[in-house]
N, C-alpha and C positions, 0 to 999 in steps of 0.2 A: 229555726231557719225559715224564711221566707219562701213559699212555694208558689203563688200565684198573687203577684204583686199590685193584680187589677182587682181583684177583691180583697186581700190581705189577708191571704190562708196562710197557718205555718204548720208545721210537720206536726206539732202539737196537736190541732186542734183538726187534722185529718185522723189521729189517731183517738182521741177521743171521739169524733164523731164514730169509728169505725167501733170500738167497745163500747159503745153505747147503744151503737147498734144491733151488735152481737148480743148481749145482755138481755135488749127485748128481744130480738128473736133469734134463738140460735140457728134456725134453720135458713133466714136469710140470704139471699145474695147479695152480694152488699157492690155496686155497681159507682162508678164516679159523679154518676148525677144526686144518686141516693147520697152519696157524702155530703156533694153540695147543699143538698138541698136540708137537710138534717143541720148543716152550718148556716140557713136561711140565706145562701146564698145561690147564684149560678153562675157557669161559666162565663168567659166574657170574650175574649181573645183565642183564646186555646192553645195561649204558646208554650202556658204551661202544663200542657196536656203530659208530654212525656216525663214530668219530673211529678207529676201529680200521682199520674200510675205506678212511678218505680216511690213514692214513700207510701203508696197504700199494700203492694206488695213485701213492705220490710216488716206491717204489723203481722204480728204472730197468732193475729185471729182472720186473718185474710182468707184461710184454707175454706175448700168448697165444703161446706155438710155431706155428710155420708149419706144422704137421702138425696143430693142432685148428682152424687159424681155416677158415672157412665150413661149416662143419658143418650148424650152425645151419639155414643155408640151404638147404643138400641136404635135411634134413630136413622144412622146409615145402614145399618143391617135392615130395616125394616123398607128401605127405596128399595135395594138391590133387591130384596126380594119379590119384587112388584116390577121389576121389569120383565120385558117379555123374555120367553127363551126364544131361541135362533133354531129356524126349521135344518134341518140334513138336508 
């Protein structure tokens, strides 16, 4: 199926881009510009932005590496700890 019809991406060859990706590096983030670009292509329009992200979401190597996932959350834990406290 046809996913971004301004450069002629198909579901095919986001998924291929996406395990091929994974393949050199498993630790990878694999992000929608990296797809593009791995496709020698780039965005153009963006209208197929929301159809581009729910077919890179259905490859079954989409999942985050176990060496970035919680990050996120060390990182909010680590603001609030850096705020000030409130005098009595």
């Amino acid at each position: 199926m046809i996913i971004c019809h301004c450069q002629s991406i198909t579901n095919h060859d986001i998924d291929a881009a996406i395990n091929w990706m994974r393949a050199a590096d498993p630790t990878a983030l694999i992000t929608p510009g990296k797809v593009y670009r791995a496709l020698g292509k780039s965005a153009d329009c963006g209208g197929c932005m929301p159809l581009f992200l729910s077919t890179m979401r259905k490859n079954d190597k989409m999942e985050v590496p176990m060496t970035l996932r919680g990050l996120r959350v060390r990182a909010t834990q680590d603001i609030q700890d850096e705020r000030r406290q409130e005098s009595n």
